[in-house]
C-alpha positions as CSV (number, residue, x, y, z in Angstrom):
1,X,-24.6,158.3,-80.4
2,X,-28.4,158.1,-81.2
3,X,-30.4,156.6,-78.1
4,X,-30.8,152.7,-79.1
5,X,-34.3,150.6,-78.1
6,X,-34.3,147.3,-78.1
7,X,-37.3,145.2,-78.3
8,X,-38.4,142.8,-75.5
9,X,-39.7,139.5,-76.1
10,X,-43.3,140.7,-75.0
11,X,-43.0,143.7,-77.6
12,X,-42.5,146.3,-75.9
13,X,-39.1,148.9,-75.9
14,X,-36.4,149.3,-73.8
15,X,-33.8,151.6,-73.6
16,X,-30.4,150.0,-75.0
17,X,-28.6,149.4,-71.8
18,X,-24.7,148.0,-72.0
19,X,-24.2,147.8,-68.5
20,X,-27.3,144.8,-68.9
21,X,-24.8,143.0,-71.3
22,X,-21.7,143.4,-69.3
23,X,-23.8,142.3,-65.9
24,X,-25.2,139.4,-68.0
25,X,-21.7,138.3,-69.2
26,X,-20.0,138.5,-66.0
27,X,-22.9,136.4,-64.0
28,X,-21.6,133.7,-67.0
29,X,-18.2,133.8,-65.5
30,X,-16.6,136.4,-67.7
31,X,-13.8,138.1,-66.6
32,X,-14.9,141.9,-66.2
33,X,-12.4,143.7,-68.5
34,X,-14.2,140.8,-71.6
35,X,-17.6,141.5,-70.2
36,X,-16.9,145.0,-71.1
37,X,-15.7,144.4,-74.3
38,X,-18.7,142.6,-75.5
39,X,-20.8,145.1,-74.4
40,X,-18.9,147.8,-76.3
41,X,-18.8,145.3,-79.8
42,X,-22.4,144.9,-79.1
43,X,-23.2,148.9,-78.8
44,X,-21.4,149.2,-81.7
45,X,-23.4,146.6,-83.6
46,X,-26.5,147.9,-82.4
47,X,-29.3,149.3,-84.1
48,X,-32.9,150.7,-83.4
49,X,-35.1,148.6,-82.0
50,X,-33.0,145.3,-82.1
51,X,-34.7,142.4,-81.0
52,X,-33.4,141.2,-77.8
53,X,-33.0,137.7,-79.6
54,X,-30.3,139.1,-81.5
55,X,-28.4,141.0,-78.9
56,X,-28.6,137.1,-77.0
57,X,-26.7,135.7,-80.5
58,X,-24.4,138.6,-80.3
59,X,-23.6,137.9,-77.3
60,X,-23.2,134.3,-77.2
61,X,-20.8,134.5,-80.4
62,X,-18.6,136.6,-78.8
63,X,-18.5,134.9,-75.6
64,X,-17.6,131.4,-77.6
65,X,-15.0,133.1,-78.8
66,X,-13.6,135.1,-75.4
67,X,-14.4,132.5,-72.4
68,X,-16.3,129.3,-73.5
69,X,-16.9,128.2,-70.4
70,X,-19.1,131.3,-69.8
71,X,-20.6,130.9,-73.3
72,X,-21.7,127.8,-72.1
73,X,-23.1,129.0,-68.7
74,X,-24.6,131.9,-70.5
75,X,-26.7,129.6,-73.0
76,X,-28.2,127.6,-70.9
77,X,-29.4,130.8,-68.4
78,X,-30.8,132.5,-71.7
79,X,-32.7,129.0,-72.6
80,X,-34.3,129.2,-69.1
81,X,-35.0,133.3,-68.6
């Protein structure tokens, strides 16, 4: 697969990292094995330079659907960071 970079808020690129995702989704409250699994749909969904907004939305749909109550824990963390 074709190195991904994702663009930061600020502008600048970053490396596409799932491990981030998986960390991110688990400090929600996901159970590892669905953290994982988010992070793989996401890679998968992925393209160059994707905005880190739309890897947040990615996310957050998946989460709704996999553990709400992380979903919920995970919006209001990304409306703060």
């Amino acid at each position: 697969m074709a190195e991904i970079s994702v663009v930061k808020k600020d502008g600048h690129l970053e490396t596409f990292q799932p491990e981030k995702i998986a960390r991110a989704c688990m400090s929600a409250g996901a159970p590892k094995e669905t953290a994982e699994k988010i992070a793989e749909e996401v890679q998968s969904s992925a393209y160059d330079k994707i905005p880190t907004s739309e890897i947040r939305r990615m996310v957050l749909d998946r989460l709704k659907a996999e553990s709400p109550a992380a979903a919920e824990a995970f919006e209001k963390y990304t409306k703060t960071a």
